[in-house]
C-alpha positions as CSV (number, residue, x, y, z in Angstrom):
1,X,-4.4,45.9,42.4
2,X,-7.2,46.1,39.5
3,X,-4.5,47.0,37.3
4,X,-2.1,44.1,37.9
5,X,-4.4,41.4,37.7
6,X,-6.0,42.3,34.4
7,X,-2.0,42.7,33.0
8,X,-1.5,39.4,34.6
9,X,-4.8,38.1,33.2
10,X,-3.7,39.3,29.6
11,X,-0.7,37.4,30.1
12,X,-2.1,34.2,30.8
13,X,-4.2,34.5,27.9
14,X,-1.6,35.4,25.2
15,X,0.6,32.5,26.7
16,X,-2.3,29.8,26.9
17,X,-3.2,30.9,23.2
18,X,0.9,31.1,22.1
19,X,1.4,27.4,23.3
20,X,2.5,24.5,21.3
21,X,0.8,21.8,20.3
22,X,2.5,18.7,18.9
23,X,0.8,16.7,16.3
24,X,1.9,13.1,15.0
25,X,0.1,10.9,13.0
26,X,1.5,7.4,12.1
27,X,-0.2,4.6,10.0
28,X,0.6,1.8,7.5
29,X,-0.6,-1.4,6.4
30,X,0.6,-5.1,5.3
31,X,-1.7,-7.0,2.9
32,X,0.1,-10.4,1.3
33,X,-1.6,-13.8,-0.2
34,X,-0.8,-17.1,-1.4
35,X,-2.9,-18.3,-4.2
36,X,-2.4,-21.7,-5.8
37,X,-4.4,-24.0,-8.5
38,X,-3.5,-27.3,-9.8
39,X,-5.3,-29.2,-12.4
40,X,-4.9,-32.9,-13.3
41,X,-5.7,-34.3,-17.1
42,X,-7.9,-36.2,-18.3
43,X,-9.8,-32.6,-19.5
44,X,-9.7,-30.7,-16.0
45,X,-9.5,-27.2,-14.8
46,X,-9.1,-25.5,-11.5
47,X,-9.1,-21.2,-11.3
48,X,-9.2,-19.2,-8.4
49,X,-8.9,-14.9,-8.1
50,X,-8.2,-13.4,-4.6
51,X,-8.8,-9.3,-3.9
52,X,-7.4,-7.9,-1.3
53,X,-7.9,-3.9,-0.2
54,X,-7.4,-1.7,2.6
55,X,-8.0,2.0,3.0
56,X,-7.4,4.3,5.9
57,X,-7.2,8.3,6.7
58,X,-6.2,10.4,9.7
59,X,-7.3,14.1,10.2
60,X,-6.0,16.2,13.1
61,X,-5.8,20.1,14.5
62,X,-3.9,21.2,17.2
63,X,-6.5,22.4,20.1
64,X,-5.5,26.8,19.3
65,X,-6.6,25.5,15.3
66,X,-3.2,26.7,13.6
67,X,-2.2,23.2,12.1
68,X,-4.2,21.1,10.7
69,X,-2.6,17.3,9.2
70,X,-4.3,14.9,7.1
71,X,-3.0,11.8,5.9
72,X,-4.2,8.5,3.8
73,X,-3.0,5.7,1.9
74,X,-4.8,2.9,0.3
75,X,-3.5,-0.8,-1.2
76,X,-5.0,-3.3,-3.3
77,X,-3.3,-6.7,-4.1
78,X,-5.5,-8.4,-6.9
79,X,-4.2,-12.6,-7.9
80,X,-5.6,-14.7,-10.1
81,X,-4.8,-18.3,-11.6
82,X,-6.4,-20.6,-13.7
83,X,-4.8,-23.9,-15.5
84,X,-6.6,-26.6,-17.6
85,X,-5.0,-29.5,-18.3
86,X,-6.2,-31.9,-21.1
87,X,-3.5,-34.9,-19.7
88,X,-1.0,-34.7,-17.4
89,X,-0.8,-31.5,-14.4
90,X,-0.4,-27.8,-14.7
91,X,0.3,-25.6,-11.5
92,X,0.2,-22.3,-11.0
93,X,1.8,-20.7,-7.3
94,X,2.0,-17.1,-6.6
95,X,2.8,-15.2,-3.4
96,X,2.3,-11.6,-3.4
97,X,2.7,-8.9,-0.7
98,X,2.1,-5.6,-0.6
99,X,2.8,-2.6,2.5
100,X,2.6,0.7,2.9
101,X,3.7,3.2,5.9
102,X,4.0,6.5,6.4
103,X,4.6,9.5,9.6
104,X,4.2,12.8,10.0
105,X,4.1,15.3,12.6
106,X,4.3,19.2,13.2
107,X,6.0,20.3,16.7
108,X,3.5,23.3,17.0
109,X,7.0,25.8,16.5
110,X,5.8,29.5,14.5
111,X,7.2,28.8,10.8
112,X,7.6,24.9,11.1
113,X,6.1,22.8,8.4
114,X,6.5,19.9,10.2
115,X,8.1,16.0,9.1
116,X,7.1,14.0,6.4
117,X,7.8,10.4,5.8
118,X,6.1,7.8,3.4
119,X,7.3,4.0,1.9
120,X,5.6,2.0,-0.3
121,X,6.5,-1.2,-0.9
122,X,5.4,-4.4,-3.5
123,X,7.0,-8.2,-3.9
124,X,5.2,-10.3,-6.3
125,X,6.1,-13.8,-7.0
126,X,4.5,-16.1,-9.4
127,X,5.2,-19.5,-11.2
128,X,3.4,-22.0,-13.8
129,X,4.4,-25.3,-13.5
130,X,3.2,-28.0,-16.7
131,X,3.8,-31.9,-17.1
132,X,1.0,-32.5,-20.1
133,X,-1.0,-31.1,-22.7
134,X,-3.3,-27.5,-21.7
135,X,-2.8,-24.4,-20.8
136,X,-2.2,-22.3,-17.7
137,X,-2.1,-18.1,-16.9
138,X,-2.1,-16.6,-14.0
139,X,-2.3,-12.4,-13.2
140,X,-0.6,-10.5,-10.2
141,X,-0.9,-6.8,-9.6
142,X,-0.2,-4.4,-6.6
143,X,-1.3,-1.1,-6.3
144,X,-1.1,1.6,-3.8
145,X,-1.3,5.5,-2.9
146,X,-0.3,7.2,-0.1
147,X,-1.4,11.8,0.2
148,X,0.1,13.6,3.2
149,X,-1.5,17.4,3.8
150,X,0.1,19.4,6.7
151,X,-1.4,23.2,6.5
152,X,-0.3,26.1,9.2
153,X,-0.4,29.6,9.4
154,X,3.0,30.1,7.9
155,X,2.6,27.6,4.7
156,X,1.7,24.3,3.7
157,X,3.4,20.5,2.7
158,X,2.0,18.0,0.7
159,X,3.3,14.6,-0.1
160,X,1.8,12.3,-2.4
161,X,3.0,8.8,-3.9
162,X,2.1,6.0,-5.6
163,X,3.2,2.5,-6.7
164,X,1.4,0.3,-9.5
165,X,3.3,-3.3,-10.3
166,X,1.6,-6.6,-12.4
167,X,2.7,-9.6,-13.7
168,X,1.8,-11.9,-16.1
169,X,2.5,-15.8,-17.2
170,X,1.5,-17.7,-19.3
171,X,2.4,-21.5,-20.7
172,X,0.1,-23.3,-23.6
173,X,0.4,-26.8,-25.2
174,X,-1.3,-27.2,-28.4
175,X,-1.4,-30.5,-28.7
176,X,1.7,-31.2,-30.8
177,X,3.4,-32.4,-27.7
178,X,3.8,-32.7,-24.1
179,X,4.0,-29.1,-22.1
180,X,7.6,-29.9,-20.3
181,X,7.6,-26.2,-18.7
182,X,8.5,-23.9,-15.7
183,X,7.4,-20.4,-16.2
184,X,8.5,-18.0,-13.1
185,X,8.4,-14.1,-12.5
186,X,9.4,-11.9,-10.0
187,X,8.9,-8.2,-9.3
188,X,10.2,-6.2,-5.5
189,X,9.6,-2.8,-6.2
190,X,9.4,0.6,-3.6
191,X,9.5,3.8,-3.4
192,X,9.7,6.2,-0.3
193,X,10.3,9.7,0.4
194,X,11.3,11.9,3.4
């Protein structure tokens, strides 16, 4: 009787200490702005400069200790604008977005490394609009990183990306002549892996 319920014991041990153990991490992000100036002549100037940032991490272990997963990312979306018009207007408009996601889990299976996915994504829009004499710039940049770590008894997976996109604009009137102009850029650019 002894004997059967240490073997039975033993069992329930090795089983409880063999058991999976599931681990998913999911995160992402969305920053986006809409930064606009205007100035109207006689001798006027208007600026503005937005910052936007996010950062974020995830750590887990599976309760026996055999996996551990880490993931972060971070984003920054940076805009700035500034016009000044000597007669007449000059506008500036940009809109800018930027987003990142990414998932990853490890099903707890012997030998398994587990899924990895990450996408990073940027859409920058910007435009100088003059009627006048002055000048005008404006500056748009995205940039983000995303690191996936998965580590287990039987190896390890790491993922790591990053996306870096900028634009910049420019319109001047020396004083010639009138500034009759429409200056416009446009960048979408991703990446993603799996």
């Amino acid at each position: 009787m002894v004997k059967g319920f240490a073997v039975s014991a033993l069992l329930v041990l090795l089983l409880s200490s063999a058991s999976l153990a599931f681990i998913t991490q999911d995160q992402g992000f969305l920053v986006g702005n809409v930064n606009n100036v205007l100035a109207v002549g006689p001798d006027s100037g208007a600026s503005n400069t937005n910052a936007l940032t996010v950062a974020q991490e995830q750590l887990a272990t599976d309760r026996c200790g055999h996996v551990t997963a880490f993931q972060g990312e971070a984003g920054s979306l940076v805009q700035s604008a500034g016009a000044l018009a000597i007669c007449g207007t000059l506008g500036i408009d940009q809109d800018g977005w930027g987003l990142g996601g990414q998932t990853q889990g490890q099903d707890g299976s012997c030998g398994d490394l587990g899924d990895q996915n990450q996408v990073l994504d940027a859409d920058l829009g910007q435009a100088i609009i003059g009627n006048g004499l002055g000048s005008a710039l404006a500056l748009q940049n995205f940039t983000g990183f995303q690191t996936q770590l998965t580590f287990t008894m039987f190896g390890a997976s790491v993922n790591t990306q990053g996306v870096g996109v900028a634009l910049m604009d420019a319109a001047i009137g020396d004083g010639t002549g009138p500034l009759n102009t429409v200056v416009s850029a446009g960048a979408d650019f991703g990446v993603g892996q799996f």
